[in-house]
Structure formats: C-alpha cells, structure tokens
C-alpha positions in Angstrom: 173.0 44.4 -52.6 171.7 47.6 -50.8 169.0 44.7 -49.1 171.4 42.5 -48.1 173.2 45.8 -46.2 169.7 46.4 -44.0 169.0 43.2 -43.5 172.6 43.0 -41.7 172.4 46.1 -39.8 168.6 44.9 -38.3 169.9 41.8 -37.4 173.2 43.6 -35.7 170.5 46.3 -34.1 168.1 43.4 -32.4 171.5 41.4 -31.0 172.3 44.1 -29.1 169.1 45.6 -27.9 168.8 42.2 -26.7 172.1 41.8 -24.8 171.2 44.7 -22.7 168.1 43.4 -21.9 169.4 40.2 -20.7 172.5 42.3 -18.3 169.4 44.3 -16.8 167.5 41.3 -15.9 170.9 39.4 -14.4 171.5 43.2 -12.7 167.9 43.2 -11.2 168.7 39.6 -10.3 171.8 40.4 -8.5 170.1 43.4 -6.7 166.9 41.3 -5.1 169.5 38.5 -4.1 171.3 41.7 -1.8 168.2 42.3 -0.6 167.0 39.3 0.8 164.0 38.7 1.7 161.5 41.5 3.3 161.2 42.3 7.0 158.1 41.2 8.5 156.5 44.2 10.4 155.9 44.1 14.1 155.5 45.9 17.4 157.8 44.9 20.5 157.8 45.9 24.3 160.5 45.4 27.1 159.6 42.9 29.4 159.0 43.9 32.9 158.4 42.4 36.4 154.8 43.3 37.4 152.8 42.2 41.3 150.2 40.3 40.2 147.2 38.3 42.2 147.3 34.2 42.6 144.0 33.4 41.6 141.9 30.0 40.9 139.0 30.1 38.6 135.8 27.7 38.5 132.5 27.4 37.0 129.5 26.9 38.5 126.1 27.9 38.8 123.8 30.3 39.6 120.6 29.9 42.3 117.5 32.1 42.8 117.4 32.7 46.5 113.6 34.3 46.2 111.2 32.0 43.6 108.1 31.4 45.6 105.9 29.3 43.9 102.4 31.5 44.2 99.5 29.1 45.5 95.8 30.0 46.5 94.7 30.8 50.2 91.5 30.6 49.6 89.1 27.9 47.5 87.5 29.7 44.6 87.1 29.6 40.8 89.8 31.6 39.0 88.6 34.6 37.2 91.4 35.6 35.7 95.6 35.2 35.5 96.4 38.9 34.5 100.3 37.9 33.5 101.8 35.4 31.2 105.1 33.1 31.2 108.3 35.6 30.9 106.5 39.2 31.8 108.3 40.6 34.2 106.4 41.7 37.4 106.8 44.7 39.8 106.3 44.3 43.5 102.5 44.4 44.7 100.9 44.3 41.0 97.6 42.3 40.4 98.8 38.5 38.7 95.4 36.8 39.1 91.9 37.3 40.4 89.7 34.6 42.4 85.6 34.5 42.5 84.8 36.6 45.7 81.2 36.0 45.0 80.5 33.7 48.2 82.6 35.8 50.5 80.2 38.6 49.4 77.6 36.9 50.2 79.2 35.7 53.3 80.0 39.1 54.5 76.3 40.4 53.7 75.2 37.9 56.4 77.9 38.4 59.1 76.6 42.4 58.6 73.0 41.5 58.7 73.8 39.4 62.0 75.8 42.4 63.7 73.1 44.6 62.7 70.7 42.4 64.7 72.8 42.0 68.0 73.3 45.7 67.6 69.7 46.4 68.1 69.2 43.5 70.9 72.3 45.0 73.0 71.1 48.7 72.5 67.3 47.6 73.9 68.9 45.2 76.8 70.8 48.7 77.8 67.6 50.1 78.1 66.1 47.5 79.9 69.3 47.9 82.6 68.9 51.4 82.7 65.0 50.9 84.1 65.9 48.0 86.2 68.5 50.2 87.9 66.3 52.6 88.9 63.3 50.3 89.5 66.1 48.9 92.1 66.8 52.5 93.6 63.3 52.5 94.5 63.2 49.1 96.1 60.2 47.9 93.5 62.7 45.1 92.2 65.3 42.8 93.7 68.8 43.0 93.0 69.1 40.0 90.8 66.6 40.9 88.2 69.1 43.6 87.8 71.7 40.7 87.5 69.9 39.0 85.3 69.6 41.7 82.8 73.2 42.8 83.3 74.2 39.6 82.6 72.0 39.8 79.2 73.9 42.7 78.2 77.0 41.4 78.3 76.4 38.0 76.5 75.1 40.4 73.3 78.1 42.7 74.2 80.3 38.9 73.4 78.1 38.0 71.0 78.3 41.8 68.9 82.1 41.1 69.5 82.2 37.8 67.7 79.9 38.9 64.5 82.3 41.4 64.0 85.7 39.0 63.9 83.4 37.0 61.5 82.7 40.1 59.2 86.3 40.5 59.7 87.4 36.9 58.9 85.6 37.8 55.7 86.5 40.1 54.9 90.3 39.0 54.7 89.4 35.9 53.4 87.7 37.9 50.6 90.5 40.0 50.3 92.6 36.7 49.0 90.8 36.4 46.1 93.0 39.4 44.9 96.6 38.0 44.4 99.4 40.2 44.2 102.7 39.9 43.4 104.6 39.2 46.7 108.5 40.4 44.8 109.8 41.7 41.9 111.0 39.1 39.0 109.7 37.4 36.0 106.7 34.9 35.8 108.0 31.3 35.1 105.4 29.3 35.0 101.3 29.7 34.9 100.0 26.9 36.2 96.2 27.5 36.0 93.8 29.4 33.7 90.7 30.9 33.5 87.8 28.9 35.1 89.1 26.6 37.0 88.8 25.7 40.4 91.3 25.9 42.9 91.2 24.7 46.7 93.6 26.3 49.5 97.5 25.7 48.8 97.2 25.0 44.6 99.9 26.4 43.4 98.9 29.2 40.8 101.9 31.0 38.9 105.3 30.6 40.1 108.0 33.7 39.7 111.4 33.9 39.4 113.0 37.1 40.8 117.1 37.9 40.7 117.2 40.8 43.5 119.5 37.9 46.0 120.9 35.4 43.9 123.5 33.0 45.5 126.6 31.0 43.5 127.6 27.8 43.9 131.0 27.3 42.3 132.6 23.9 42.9 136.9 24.4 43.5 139.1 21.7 43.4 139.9 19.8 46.6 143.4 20.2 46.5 143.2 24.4 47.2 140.2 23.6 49.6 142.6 24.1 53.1 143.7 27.4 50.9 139.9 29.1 50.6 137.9 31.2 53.8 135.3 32.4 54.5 135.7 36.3 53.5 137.8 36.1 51.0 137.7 38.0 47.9 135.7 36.4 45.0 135.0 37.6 41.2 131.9 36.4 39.4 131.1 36.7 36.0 128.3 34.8 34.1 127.1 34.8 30.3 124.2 37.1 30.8 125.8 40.1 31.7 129.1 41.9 30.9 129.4 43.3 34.1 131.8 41.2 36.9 130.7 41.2 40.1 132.7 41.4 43.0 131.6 39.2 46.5 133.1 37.3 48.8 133.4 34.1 50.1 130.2 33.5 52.4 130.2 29.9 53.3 132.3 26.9 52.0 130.2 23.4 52.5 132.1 21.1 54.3 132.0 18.4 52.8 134.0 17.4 49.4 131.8 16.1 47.0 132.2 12.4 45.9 131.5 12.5 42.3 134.0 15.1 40.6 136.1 15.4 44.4 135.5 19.6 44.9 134.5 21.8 47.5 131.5 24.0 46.9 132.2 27.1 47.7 129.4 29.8 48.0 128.7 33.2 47.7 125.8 36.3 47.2 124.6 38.1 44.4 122.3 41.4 45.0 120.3 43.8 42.7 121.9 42.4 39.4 119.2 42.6 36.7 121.3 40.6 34.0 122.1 38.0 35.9 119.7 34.7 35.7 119.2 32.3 38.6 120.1 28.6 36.9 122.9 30.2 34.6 126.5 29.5 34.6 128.9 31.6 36.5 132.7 31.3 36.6 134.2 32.3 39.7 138.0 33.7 40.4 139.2 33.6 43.9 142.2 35.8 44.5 144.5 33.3 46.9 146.9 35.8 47.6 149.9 38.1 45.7 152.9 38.0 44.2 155.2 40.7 44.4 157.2 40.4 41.4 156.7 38.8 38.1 157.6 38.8 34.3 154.4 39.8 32.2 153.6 39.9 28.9 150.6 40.0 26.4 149.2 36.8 25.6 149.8 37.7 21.8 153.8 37.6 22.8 153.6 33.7 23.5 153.0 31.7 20.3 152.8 27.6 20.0 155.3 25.8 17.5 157.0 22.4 17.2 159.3 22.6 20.2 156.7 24.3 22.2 155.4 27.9 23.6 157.8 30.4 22.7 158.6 34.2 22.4 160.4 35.8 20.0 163.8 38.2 21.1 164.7 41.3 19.2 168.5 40.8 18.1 170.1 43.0 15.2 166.7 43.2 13.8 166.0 40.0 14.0 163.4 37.3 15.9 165.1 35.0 17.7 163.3 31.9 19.2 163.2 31.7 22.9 161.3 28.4 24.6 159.5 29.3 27.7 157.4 28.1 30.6 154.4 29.8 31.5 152.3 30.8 34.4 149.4 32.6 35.9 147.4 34.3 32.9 145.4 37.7 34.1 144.1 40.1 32.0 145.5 39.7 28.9 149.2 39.2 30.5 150.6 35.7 30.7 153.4 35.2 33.2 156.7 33.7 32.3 158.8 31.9 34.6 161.5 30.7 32.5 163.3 31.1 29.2 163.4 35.2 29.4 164.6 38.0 31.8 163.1 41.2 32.8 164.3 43.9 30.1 164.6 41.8 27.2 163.0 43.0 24.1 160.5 41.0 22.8 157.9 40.7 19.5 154.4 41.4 20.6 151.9 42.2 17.6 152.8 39.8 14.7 154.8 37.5 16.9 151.8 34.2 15.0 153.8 35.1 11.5 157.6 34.9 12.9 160.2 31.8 12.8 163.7 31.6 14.2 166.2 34.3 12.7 163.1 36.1 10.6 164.6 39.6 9.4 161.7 42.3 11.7 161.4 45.6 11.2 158.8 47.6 14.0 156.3 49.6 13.2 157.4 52.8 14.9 160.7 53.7 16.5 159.4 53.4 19.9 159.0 50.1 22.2 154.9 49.4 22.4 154.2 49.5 26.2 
C-alpha cells in the first residue's frame, strides 16, 4: 500500500515539472515572435549635392618616343657585347666593343707619312731660306726662289692632308667603342661575339621611357568636344602613380575600323611606365556645379534595377534610381533621391525593401 502512495506522488511530481516546462517554452515562443527578427547593422550618410568634373575615359597605348635601334659605323669583327636583353643602361656606358686592330694599323701609317712630310717641309724651308739670300746677292734669279717656295707650300698641303687622314682615323677608330647614346633598357641583342659587321648593321636595340607619348583612341561622337590643351589623366598598369598631361595633338582623321579619334598626349621622366603598355586616359570635358553623390557601395543591383536604400523609422526602404557620372568612389544620381535624404551606405548588398536597420554608431557616416 505504502508503494502504491510513491508511485502516485512521482507520477503527480513529473506532470507538473513538466507543465511548467512546456508554459516556458510557449513564453519564450511568445517573446521571440515580439521581437521579430534582428536589425541588420549598417552605416548611413545624408546625401549631398557635390561640383563634380564631366569626364570621358579611354584606353589606349603607350609609345617610346626615343628606341634607337644601335647599328655599327664602322666595318669590323665584334669583340664583345658588354650588356644583355632587359639590363638597364645609363647614358654614355660601354654596350659593345669592335676590332680596332686595322685602324691601328692604319693610324701607325698616316703618322709614319706625317712624320716624313714633316722632315721634307722642314728641309724645303731651309732650302728657301738660302735661296732668299742667294737672291739678295743677285747669284740666283727670282724664280728659282719661286720654284722652291712653291715646294714649300705643296708639302705645307700635303702635311695638312696626312694629318685629316690620322684624324679620319682616328674617329673612325674611335667607333669601334659603342656607347650608349640614352638611358633605357636593352631590348634586343642582335649580334654576338665574333662576328662580323659592315657599316649600318644593326647591333642591340634600347628601349628608353624618359619621353613617352599616348595614343588613346575617344569615341567620335565627343570628337568636336576635345582640344588641343585640354586637361588629360593617364594611368597605366605598370605604375600606381597617375599622370597628369594635356591634350597635345588630336589626328584628324577618324579612324575607319572602330570609328574614334586618336587623341595624343606626352609622358616625361616616368620610370614605371613602359612604352607598348596599356594606358587609360580621362579627359576632364568640363564641370558641373551641382550634383547628388554618393559611394558606389550605396547603389546595389536587384530585380527591378539599381537601387538605394532610405532610412525610415529604422527601416530600409527601396528607392529605384538612375545613375550618372562615377568619379572616385562617388556615383552620381540623377533620379529617384533628393539632396538630404538619409541613405544606407556600408551593408546596403545585405538589405531588401522594409528590412528592420539599426547603424552602427549614432552619428551619420560622412
């Protein structure tokens, strides 16, 4: 009988314990369906009419204003290329060396020759000397002096021309040194050790980027909008640095084939920058005064287009917009929002229409 008793009261006990579990869970229940569901965190800023530039943007590319192709002046056997393809090279340096051994030679007998009309034109100036006295004294005639003065002055023309030859030479001797003639990088070696080169062979060509030039084709329909002048930004892959020029020439005439105008402009003392790489050009067309700007991250893409997202009672609510210039890291909008609306900027990718936001901080992000 006493069994029976415990039995019944543990059975009572574990009823109850487990109707108060079950009203905690249906409590809980009731409390999470209050809450809804959680705010999605995000920054926002006020939207704000800013001047901006009207620019157009191309790419095109890049040309190397100064790559002579190096070639010999002389004909001679190549001793030696001192520089290899991609080494850069400084201004004046020793690239290659030529056999001087025949202009050597050469010179050794042009000397030896001047050496001989030296001593002929020294002894005919004696010779003068006696005859002009010889003629004071009457024991000669007058044109045997001629005669001897006339001497002197053919070896005087003919000590005059060995000397250009020693001269000729010598400069042709000094060819068979060749130095670099800029600064810039070897591209190509075209000949090696031992052979044989005759005058204008081409030797080692270099590529050099102190005056580059861009050629950046625009579409024809802003062509009566660019000048000469005008301000240009370049920027290219090699470099982070962008370059401001200006608008040197334009070529007259559209091109056929893709229908744009080439418009062209100069590049100075930029060692990143590569002649035959890309460049992408931005010509500033003018300025507008007033419009409504905001970052790029503001403007999402979803089913019924680009749109930005209001802040409303702590909510996102969809706007649909139409957009305009884009300049760093700003798009313009030109329809669908006014100028000190509050808008979702950081986490705008995450948000649909009527999401419940909360910002991050109690300040608008500017």
């Amino acid at each position: 009988m006493q069994k029976n008793t415990q039995l019944i009261l543990l059975t009572l006990l574990i009823t109850l314990f487990a109707g108060c579990g079950n009203k905690d869970k249906a409590a809980d229940a009731k409390a999470n369906e209050k809450k809804g569901p959680k705010p999605t965190l995000v920054t926002v800023t006020k939207v704000k009419n800013t001047p901006i530039e009207i620019t157009e943007s191309a790419v095109g590319s890049i040309e190397g204003l100064i790559d002579p192709t190096i070639a010999a002046e002389v004909a001679a056997r190549v001793i030696k290329v001192h520089v290899s393809p991609g080494q850069r090279v400084k201004q004046g340096e020793l690239i290659a060396t030529l056999d001087a051994t025949d202009y050597t030679l050469q010179r050794n007998e042009a000397q030896a020759e001047v050496a001989r009309i030296e001593a002929l034109l020294e002894n005919q100036t004696k010779i003068v000397t006696r005859s002009q006295a010889l003629v004071n004294k009457n024991f000669i005639s007058q044109n045997a002096l001629d005669t001897d003065l006339a001497q002197k002055n053919v070896l005087k023309e003919q000590l005059a021309g060995a000397k250009a030859r020693v001269d000729t030479i010598n400069h042709s001797s000094s060819k068979t040194r060749i130095y670099a003639p800029t600064d810039g990088v070897v591209e190509k070696k075209i000949v090696d050790t031992g052979e044989f080169v005759k005058v204008g062979d081409p030797l080692l060509q270099i590529i050099s980027n102190k005056r580059l030039r861009a050629h950046i084709p625009f579409p024809e329909r802003i062509s009566n909008q660019l000048k000469p002048g005008m301000k240009v930004r370049l920027s290219t892959p090699t470099s982070t640095k962008v370059v401001e020029s200006m608008i040197r020439e334009l070529k007259p005439m559209i091109t056929e084939s893709n229908r744009s105008i080439d418009v062209i402009a100069d590049i100075t003392d930029e060692s990143d920058w590569q002649p035959g790489a890309s460049v992408t050009g931005t010509v500033v067309i003018g300025e507008q005064p007033s419009a409504l700007m905001v970052p790029e991250q503001s403007v999402v893409l979803r089913p019924a287009g680009e749109v930005v997202y209001l802040v409303k009672d702590n909510k996102a609510r969809q706007a649909i917009v139409k957009t305009g210039q884009h300049q760093k890291g700003l798009v313009e909008i030109t329809e669908g929002i006014h100028a000190g609306d509050t808008i979702v900027m950081d986490g705008a990718g995450f948000l649909t229409d009527q999401t419940p936001i909360q910002t991050t901080s109690n300040h608008i992000a500017q």
